[in-house]
Phi, psi and omega in degrees: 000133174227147211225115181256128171239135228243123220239161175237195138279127191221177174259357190244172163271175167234117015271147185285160155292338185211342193202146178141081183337282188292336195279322172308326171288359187268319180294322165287354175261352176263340113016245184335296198311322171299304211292321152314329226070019235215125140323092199263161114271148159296088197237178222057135180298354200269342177308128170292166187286341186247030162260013184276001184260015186235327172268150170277136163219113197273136151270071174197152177243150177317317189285341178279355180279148189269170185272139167066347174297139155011289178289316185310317192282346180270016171247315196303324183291324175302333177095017187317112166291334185183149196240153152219129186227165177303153177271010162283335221249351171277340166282332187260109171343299168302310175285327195289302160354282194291309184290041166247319171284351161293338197040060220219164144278193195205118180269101171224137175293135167292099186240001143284062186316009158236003201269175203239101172261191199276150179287004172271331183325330191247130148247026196018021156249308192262323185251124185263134179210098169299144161217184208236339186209142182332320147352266181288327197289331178276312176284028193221027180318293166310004189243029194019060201279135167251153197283147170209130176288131131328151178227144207216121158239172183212152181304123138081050192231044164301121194246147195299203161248150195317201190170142198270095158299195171228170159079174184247171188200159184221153157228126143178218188255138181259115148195165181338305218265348191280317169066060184281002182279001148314240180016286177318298163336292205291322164325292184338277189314346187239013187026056184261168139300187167191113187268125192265104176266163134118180296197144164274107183258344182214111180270331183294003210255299201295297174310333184304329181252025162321322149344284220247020189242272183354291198326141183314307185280022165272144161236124185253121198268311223076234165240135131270169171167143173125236174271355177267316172279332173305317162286016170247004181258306170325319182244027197255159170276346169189148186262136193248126174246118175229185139239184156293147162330296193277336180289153195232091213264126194265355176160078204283150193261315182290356159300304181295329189285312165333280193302330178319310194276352156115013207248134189280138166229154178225132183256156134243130194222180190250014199176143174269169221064000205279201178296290198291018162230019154241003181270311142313141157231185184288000180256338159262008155189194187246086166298106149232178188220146190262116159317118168328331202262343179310174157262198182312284204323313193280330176298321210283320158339292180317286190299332182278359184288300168298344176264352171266311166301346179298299202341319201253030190254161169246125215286340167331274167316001183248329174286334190268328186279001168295301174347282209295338187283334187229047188279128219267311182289336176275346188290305178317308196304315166292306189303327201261041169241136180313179099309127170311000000 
């Protein structure tokens, strides 16, 4: 099988070091596919340049091709069994137009809970569309969508054997929808430390919980990446997970990254069906779900309640069902298998 995986414009590189939803997931299905056995390509200028000396890698994107050019008849003559691309491109003309001339199918992960596709985008056979949790399989119902976990990689973010870490760990973008001052809360209520990882996207977000981002038992890490972030997952006792009320999370990338790494997690969500019951059981983490209408003071309740059970999981057992859960080659293998 040979398999072009289709790089967009973006702000992170591909594969990224440390953060960058889809682009990890495009890296991880060109993996996976190797890892499966499958031919890969690179296809985008955004692939870095110093993966050529392991990979094919095209610089050209579909939607830039003239009809009848050169470049088109060198993607159409190579033979591509199957494209995987960001889910906005089963929608844009311009791109659907070359990969029709390509004759091929097409694979894509749901990594939005808004965006809108054309109703043609999908037949759930020749055209494909994954989503991650019951959640998004409903609201994205009409485009037949199938269930799936995603898997996310990143440059040098390989991971040890597990280890019973210490301390609590939050990973993500600090902001409203993400709500690590929960997070922050229940560490409190439990007099645990907790290391705040990743990027600030709303500094008015932070000040407003200044109070409780401040408090002595916060460590604020920043953006990591590589092997600095994994060992900030790795040595943590439980990865502590939250959102917002309203948000609607299409396919959080720190489930795989968590378990992978041997570290148990206890969520909190607002409503059942969401990623974090579809990513967890009960030998990798504590799931509670919040009446929406609580306030904070009562979620943070909630949730440290769920951090003491993760506590008690063995982070051995939480790394071998990750492996398997999030295994890049078995993820390739449901996207490029066709539906009976």
């Amino acid at each position: 099988m040979l398999v072009g995986v289709c790089d967009f414009p973006g702000s992170y590189a591909f594969p990224p070091a440390g953060y960058g939803g889809i682009e990890r997931w495009l890296w991880a299905v060109a993996v996976g596919a190797r890892a499966a056995g499958a031919d890969v390509h690179l296809l985008g200028p955004g692939w870095l340049t110093n993966l050529e000396k392991d990979w094919v890698r095209k610089p050209v994107r579909l939607e830039d091709l003239t009809p009848g050019s050169l470049a088109e008849r060198d993607l159409r003559d190579a033979g591509y069994d199957l494209l995987v691309v960001g889910h906005e491109y089963p929608s844009l003309p311009a791109w659907t137009r070359t990969w029709n001339a390509l004759d091929c199918d097409v694979a894509t992960f749901q990594h939005s809970p808004i965006f809108q596709h054309a109703t043609t985008a999908f037949d759930g056979k020749r055209s494909r569309l994954y989503c991650y949790s019951p959640e998004m399989i409903e609201r994205y119902a009409e485009h037949r969508p199938t269930p799936e976990l995603a898997v996310h990689l990143g440059l040098d973010e390989e991971e040890p054997p597990a280890v019973a870490g210490s301390d609590l760990v939050w990973l993500g973008r600090i902001d409203e929808e993400k709500a690590p001052h929960i997070a922050v809360r229940a560490a409190q209520i439990l007099s645990r430390p907790i290391q705040i990882v990743g990027p600030v996207f709303d500094e008015a977000y932070v000040r407003r919980h200044e109070r409780l981002f401040s408090a002595s038992h916060v460590k604020w890490a920043g953006e990591l990446g590589g092997s600095a972030k994994t060992a900030a997952i790795r040595d943590a006792s439980v990865f502590v997970y939250t959102y917002a009320r309203t948000y609607v999370e299409a396919g959080a990338a720190v489930f795989g990254e968590s378990l992978r790494a041997g570290t148990p997690m206890a969520a909190l969500t607002w409503r059942e069906g969401a990623c974090a019951e579809a990513a967890l059981c009960d030998r990798t983490g504590a799931i509670t779900v919040a009446d929406p209408d609580v306030d904070d003071e009562t979620a943070a309740g909630l949730l440290a309640r769920a951090i003491e059970e993760a506590e008690d999981l063995d982070h051995e057992d939480v790394q071998e069902i990750g492996m398997q859960r999030f295994d890049p080659a078995r993820h390739f293998t449901a996207l490029s298998t066709r539906p009976c």
